[in-house]
C-alpha positions in Angstrom: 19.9 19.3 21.0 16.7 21.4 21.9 17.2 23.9 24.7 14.5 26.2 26.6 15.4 29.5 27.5 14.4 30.9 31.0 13.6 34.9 30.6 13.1 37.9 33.1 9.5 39.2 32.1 10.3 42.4 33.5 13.2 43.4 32.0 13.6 40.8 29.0 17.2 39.6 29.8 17.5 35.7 29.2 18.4 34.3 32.7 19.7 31.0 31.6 19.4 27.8 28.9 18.6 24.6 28.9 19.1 21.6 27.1 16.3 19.2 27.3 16.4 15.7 28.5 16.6 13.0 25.9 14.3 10.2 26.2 17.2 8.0 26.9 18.0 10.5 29.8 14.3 10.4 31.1 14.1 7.0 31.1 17.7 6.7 33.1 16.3 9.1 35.5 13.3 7.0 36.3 15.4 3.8 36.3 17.6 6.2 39.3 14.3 6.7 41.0 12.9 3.1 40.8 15.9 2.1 42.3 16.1 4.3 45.2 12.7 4.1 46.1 13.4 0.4 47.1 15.3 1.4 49.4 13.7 5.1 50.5 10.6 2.8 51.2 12.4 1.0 54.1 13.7 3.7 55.9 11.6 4.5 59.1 9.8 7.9 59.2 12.3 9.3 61.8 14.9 9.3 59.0 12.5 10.9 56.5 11.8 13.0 59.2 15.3 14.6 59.9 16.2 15.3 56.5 13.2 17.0 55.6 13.4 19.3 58.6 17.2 19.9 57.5 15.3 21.0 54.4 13.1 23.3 55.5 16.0 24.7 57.2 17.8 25.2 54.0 14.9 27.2 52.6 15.4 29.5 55.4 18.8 29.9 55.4 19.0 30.4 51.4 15.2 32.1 51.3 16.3 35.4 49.8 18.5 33.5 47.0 15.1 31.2 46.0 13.4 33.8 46.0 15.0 36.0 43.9 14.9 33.2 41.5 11.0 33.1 41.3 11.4 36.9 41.0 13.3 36.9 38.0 12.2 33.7 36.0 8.1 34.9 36.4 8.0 38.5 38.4 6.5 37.7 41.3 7.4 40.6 43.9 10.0 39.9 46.2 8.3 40.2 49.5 5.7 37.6 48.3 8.0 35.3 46.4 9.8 35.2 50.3 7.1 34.5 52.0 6.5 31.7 49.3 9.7 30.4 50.7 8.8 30.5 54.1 5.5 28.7 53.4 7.6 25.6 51.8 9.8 25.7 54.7 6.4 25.3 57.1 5.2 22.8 55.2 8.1 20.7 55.6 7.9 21.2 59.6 4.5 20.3 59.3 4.9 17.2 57.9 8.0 16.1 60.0 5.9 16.2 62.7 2.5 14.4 61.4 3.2 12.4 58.8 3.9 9.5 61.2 0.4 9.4 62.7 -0.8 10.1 60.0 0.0 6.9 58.4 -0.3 4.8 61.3 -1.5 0.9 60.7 -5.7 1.8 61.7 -7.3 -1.1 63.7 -10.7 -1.8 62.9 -12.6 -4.6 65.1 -14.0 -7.4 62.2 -14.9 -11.0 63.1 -11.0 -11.3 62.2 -8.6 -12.5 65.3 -6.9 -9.0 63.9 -7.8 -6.5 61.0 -5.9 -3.7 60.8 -5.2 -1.0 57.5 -2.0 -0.1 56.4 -0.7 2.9 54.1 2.4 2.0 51.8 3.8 4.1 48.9 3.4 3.6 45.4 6.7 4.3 44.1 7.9 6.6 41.5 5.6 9.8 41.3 5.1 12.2 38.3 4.0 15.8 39.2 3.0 18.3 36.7 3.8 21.6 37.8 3.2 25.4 36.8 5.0 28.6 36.8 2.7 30.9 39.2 4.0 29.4 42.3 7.1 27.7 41.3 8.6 26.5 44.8 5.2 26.4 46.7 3.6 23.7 44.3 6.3 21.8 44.0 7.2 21.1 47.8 2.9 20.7 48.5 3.4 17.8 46.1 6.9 16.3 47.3 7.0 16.8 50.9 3.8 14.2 51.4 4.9 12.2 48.8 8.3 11.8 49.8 7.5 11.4 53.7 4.5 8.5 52.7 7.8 7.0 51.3 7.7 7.5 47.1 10.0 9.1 45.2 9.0 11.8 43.2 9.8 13.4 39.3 9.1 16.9 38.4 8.0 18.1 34.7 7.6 21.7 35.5 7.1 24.6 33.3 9.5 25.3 31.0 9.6 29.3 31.9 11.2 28.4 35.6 13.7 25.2 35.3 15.9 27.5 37.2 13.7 26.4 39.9 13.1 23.2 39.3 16.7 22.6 39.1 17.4 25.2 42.4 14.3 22.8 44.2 16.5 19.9 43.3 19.6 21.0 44.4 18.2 22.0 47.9 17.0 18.5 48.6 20.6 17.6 47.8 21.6 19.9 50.5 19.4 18.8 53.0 20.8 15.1 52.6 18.4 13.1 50.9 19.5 10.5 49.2 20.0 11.0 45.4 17.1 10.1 43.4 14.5 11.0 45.7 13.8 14.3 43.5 14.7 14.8 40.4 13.7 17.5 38.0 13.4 16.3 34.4 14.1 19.3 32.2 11.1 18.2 29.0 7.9 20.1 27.1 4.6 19.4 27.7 4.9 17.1 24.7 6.6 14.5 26.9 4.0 14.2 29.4 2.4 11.1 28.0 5.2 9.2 27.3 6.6 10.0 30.6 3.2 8.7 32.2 3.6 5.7 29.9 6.7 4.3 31.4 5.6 1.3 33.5 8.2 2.6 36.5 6.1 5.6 37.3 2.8 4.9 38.9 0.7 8.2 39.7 0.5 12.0 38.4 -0.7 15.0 40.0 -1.2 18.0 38.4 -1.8 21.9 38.9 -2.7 23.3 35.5 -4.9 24.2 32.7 -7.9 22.4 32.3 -7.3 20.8 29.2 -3.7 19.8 30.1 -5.8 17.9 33.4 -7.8 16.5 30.7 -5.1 15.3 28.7 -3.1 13.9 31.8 -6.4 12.2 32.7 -7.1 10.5 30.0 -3.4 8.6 29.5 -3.2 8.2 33.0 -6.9 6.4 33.0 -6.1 4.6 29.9 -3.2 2.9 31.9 -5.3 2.8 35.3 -2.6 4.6 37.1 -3.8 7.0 39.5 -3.9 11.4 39.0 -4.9 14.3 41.2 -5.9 17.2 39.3 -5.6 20.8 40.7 -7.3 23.1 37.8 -8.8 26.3 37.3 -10.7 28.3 39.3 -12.9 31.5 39.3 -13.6 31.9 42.9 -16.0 34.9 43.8 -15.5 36.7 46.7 -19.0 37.4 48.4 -19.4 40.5 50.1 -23.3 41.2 52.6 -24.3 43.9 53.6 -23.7 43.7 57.1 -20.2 42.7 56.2 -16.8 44.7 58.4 -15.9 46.9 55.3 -12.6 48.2 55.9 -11.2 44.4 56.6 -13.7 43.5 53.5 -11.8 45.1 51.0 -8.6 44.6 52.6 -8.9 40.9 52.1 -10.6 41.3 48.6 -7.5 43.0 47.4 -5.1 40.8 48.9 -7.1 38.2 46.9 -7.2 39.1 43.7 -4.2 41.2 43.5 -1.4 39.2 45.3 0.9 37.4 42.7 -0.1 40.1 40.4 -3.5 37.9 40.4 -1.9 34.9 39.0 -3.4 32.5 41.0 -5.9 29.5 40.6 -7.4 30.5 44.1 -8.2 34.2 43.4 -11.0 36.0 44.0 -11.6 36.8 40.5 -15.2 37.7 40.5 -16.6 40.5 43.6 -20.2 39.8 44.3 -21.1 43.2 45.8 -24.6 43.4 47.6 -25.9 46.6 45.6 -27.2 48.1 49.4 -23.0 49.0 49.9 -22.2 49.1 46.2 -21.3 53.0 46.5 -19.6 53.0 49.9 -17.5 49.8 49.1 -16.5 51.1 45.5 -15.4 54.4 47.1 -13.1 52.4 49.3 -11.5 49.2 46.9 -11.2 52.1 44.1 -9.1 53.9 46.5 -7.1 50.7 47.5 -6.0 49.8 44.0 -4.9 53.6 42.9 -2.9 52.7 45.7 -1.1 49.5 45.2 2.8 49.8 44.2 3.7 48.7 41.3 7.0 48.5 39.6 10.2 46.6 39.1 9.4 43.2 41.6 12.7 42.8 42.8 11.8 45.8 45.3 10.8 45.6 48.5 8.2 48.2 48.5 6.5 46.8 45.3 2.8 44.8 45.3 2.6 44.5 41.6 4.9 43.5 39.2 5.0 42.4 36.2 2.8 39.1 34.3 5.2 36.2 33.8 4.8 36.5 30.0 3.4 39.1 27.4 0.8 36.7 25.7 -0.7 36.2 29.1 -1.2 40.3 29.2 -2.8 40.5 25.5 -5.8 37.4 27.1 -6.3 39.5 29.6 -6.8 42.8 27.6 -9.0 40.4 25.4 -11.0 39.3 28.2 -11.7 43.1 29.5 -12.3 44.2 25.8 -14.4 41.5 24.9 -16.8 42.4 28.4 -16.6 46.3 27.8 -17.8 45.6 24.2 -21.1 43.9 26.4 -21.7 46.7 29.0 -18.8 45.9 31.3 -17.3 49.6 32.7 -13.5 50.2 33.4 -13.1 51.8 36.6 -9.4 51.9 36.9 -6.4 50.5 35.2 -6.7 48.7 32.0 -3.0 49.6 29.9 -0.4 47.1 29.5 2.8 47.7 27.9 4.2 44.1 27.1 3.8 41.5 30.7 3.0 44.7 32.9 -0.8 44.9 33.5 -1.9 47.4 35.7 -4.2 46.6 38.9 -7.4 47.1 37.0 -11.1 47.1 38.4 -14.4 46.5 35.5 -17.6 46.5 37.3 -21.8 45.9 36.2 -20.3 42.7 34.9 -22.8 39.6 34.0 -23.1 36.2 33.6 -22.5 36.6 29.7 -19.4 38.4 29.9 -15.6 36.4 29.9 -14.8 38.1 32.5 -17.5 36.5 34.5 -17.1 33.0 33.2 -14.0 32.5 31.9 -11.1 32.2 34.5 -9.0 35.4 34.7 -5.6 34.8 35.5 -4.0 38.7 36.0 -4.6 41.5 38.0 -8.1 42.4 37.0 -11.3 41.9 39.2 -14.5 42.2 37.9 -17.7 43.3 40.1 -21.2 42.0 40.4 -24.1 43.3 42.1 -26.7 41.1 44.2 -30.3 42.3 46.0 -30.6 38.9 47.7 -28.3 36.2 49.7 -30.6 33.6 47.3 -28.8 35.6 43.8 -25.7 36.1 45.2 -24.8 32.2 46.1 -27.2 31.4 42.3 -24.4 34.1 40.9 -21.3 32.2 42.7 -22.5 28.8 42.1 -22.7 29.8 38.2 -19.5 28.9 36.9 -17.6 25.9 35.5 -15.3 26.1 38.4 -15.7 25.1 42.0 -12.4 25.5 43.5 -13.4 28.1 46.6 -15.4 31.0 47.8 -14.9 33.7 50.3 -18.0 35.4 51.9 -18.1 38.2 54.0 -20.7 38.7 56.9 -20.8 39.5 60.5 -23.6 36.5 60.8 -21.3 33.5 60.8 -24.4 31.2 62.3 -26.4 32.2 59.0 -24.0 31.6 56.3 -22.5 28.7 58.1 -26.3 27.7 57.7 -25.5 27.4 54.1 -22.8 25.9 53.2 -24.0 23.2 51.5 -25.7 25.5 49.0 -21.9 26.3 47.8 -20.9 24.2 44.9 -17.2 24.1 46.1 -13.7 22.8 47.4 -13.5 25.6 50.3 -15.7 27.9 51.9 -13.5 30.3 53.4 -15.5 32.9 55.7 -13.9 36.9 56.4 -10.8 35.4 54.7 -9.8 34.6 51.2 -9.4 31.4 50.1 -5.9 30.1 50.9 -3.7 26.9 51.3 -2.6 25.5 54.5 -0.3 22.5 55.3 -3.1 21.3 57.9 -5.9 21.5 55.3 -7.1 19.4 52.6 -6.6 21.7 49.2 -8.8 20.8 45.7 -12.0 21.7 43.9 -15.0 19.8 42.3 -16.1 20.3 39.0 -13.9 21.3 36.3 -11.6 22.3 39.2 -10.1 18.9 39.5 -10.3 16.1 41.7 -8.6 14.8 44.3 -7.0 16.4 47.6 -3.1 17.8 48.2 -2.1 19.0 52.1 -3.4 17.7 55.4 -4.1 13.9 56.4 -6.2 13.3 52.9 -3.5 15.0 50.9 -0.7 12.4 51.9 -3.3 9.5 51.7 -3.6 9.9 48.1 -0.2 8.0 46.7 -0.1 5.3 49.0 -1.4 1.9 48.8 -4.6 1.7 51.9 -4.0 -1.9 52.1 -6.5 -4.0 54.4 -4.8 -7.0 56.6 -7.1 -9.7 58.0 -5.8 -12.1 60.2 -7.4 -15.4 61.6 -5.2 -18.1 64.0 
């Protein structure tokens, strides 16, 4: 049978195999699910309640065992791949307490005796998920999904089933009933059939663009519904008048954290040219600084890429813009998935590092005269998943906000998720909404009751 092999990008040692899941064995596992969601889908939200706050327990209990997991199978540092842990575990709080109101039967006054709308789940629920935040994007999926009452499957990426399978084992902890997760250990290959199978009714996914488009168009051919969390190329806007030591603190945190490999980095620094010298002088000084080495340390910010093909597109990328006009600051080398912290600047619209998505520790810089270029500059990509701008005059860029072709404005702050926040982009970003009161509202049934005696 075919196996997958899990292996530490730092250090090259194979963690673990795998044997893949036969299509007999997928379809078994849906079958499991089905089946329990019959009965899941009775149970009253207190119950669902409990046993996801035992969950988010678990995760704290067991927080630096997961997360020495996501160290090893992609190199996230250990500090951050805790507090990835600790996020899942707030999520879970978060939606133990509110998922009950949030799916409360809405009355709306109609010429009806009594109208009212109800929210019931869908059933079996395929998520998609990738390697740069293994646990995180994973529980942001289930924990809604599973408190609105579906089940849910997991496909995720093939580099971390030692999570996939370490997620599953901790709802089994917690005391969910079996079946309500369940990780299916498959390629991407399998997606479509998977999608196929009458017994699953929606997918969300956090990936590539054309894996979105591929998802999208089985799933649409079937009319079974998807949310789509894609790529993104936020820019991180930086004014004149902006606080510039907290300015580049953020910006680094932004691009750099999870050695950059994130769909919500600031990827591209539009720096009004008035500060250009005095900022440089400071963010230059911030990267020589970051620590990077082996990310099971403590002390260490940057570790290594979660696979050496994804270091040799990046080097691309930088090449391909220095070969346009693009300068190297600092950084730049890469010995096989290390990449160090790296800084390009008088970047333009023509080069990939402006308009392709980066995804590694590389920022590239851009330089504005006017608030009018600077939002024409941030608005010109593909992408539309955020943008963080930087100003002491909050009334004037809140002024503007509907001049940002985005999912989130974030203001002094990079863009981030938060339980009590809708989370998506527009354009080739995705669709749809994960977290918050929309996020749970998107696999259920809004089904409208009219009554007349």
């Amino acid at each position: 049978m075919l196996t997958m092999r899990s292996i530490n990008p730092y250090n090259g040692e194979i963690i673990a195999s795998y044997t893949k899941h036969s299509s007999s064995q997928v379809d078994h596992i849906i079958q499991q699910c089905h089946a329990q969601f019959l009965n899941w889908k009775e149970t009253p939200f207190e119950y669902r309640a409990t046993l996801i706050r035992k969950l988010g327990k678990d995760l704290l209990d067991r927080k630096l065992q997961y997360a020495a997991i996501i160290t090893a199978e992609m190199g996230k540092p250990i500090v951050q791949a805790i507090a990835e842990i600790e996020k899942c575990a707030w999520l879970c709080d978060y939606y133990a307490e509110n998922a009950f109101s949030q799916l409360k039967d809405i009355v709306v006054q109609t010429d009806a005796d009594k109208s009212y709308i109800r929210h019931e789940p869908l059933g079996v629920i395929l998520a998609v998920m990738p390697w740069n935040y293994p646990f995180w994007q994973v529980f942001r999926f289930a924990i809604p999904a599973l408190m609105a009452g579906n089940v849910a499957i997991l496909k995720h990426a093939s580099n971390v089933f030692k999570s996939a399978l370490t997620i599953e084992s901790a709802f089994q902890n917690a005391g969910l009933p079996d079946h309500c997760f369940r990780s299916l250990l498959v390629g991407s290959d399998r997606v479509a059939n998977i999608i196929e199978h009458p017994l699953v009714k929606a997918v969300t996914l956090t990936g590539s663009g054309s894996a979105g488009a591929s998802v999208a168009s089985t799933s649409g051919s079937l009319i079974k519904k998807t949310v789509l969390e894609l790529g993104g190329n936020n820019a991180l806007l930086v004014l004149r008048d902006c606080d510039l030591e907290r300015t580049v603190s953020t910006c680094i945190a932004a691009r750099f954290q999870n050695t950059g490999q994130s769909c919500i980095a600031g990827k591209r620094l539009l720096l009004d040219v008035a500060i250009y010298n005095a900022f440089m002088k400071k963010l230059l000084q911030a990267v020589a600084n970051l620590k990077t080495g082996d990310p099971m340390e403590m002390e260490t910010y940057i570790g290594t890429m979660a696979r050496t093909d994804l270091a040799e597109t990046l080097h691309n990328q930088i090449q391909r813009s220095i070969a346009l006009g693009a300068k190297l600051e600092i950084g730049g080398k890469h010995c096989e998935a290390y990449f160090e912290p790296t800084v390009v600047s008088n970047v333009t619209p023509e080069m990939p590092l402006f308009y392709e998505e980066t995804f590694g520790p590389v920022l590239s810089i851009t330089t504005f005269k006017t608030i009018e270029e600077a939002i024409q500059l941030s608005n010109d990509s593909k992408f539309g998943l955020g943008v963080s701008i930087f100003s002491k005059n909050i009334e004037a860029i809140e002024s503007l906000l509907s001049k940002f072709d985005e999912g989130a404005v974030f203001i002094n702050e990079m863009v981030k998720s938060d339980p009590r926040l809708p989370f998506g982009g527009i354009k080739e970003s995705g669709y749809g909404r994960e977290l918050g009161t929309h996020g749970i509202k998107e696999f259920v049934n809004i089904k409208t009751v009219y009554i007349k005696k």
